[in-house]
C-alpha angles and dihedrals in degrees: 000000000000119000123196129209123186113198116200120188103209123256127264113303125204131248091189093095123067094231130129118265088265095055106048121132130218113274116224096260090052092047082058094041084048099045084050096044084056100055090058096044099033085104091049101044092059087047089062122104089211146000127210129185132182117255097249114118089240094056091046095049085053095053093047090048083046103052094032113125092006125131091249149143114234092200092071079066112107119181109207128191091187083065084065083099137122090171108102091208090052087050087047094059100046087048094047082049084060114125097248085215080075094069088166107063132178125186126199103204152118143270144263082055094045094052084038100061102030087061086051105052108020122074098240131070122240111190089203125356092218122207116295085021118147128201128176119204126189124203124191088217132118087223146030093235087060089059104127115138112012128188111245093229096165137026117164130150132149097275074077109033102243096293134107 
C-alpha cells in the first residue's frame, strides 16, 4: 500500500506585533504566498483523508487560507498542539502515531522539524522547506509506524514559483 504525507511549512508570519512566538499572526506577504500556494494544491488537499495543523495561530491562518472556497469537509480539519514543533523526532513521532486507514495525509507545521524530517525520510536533499513551502512524500508501508525511506515526489514553494 502507498501512504502520502504533504508537509506544508506555514506561511510568513509577522514580527510586527509584540506577541509571544504561539501567538503570532501571517504577515501580508505570507496571506498572498498562501492564497497562491492554494490555488496549486487545492486538488490535492480534497483528495486528503485528513488534515492536521498545529495549533499556532500562523499555521492555523494558513490552513484556513488554504481550505477557503474548497469543496471540502471541515471536519477532516485536526488542530494539534503536538504539531508546535520544530524538533524532527518530536514530528516523527507524531507521523509514525498516524491511523494507517488515512493513507493521504497533510500536515500544517514548522521547520526546523519540516526540513528535518523530509530530508530523513524522502529520497532527495532540501536544503530548507521555506514557508509556504509544500513536499509529498510517498511511503510503500501498511502503516505509518512501519514509515521508514520514502520517495520525494513534490516540492514546490514560492522561490520557485510553485513549479517543479
Amino acid at each position: 500500500m502507498t501512504l502520502f504525507l504533504s508537509l506544508v511549512r506555514h506561511a510568513k508570519s509577522s514580527w510586527v506585533f509584540p506577541v509571544e512566538d504561539f501567538q503570532r499572526p501571517l504577515a501580508e506577504i505570507g496571506i498572498e504566498r498562501a492564497l497562491k500556494l492554494q490555488k496549486i494544491i487545492e486538488v490535492e488537499l480534497v483528495k486528503a483523508d485528513v488534515i492536521y495543523s498545529s495549533s499556532a495561530v500562523r499555521a492555523k491562518e494558513t490552513a484556513s487560507i488554504l481550505l477557503k472556497g474548497l469543496d471540502f469537509e471541515y471536519s477532516k480539519l485536526k488542530i494539534s498542539h503536538e504539531l508546535y514543533t520544530f524538533d524532527c523526532i518530536n514530528l516523527e513521532k507524531f507521523v509514525k502515531n498516524l491511523d494507517s486507514s488515512n493513507t493521504h495525509v497533510f500536515l500544517l507545521g514548522h521547520n526546523t522539524a519540516i526540513t528535518d524530517f523530509v530530508n530523513k525520510f524522502g529520497d532527495r536533499y532540501i536544503e530548507n522547506v521555506p514557508t509556504s513551502g509544500w513536499v509529498t512524500l510517498a511511503f510503500e508501508a501498511e502503516n505509518w509506524y512501519q514509515i521508514h525511506s520514502g520517495k520525494t515526489i513534490r516540492f514546490r514553494s514560492h522561490r520557485d514559483n510553485y513549479h517543479e
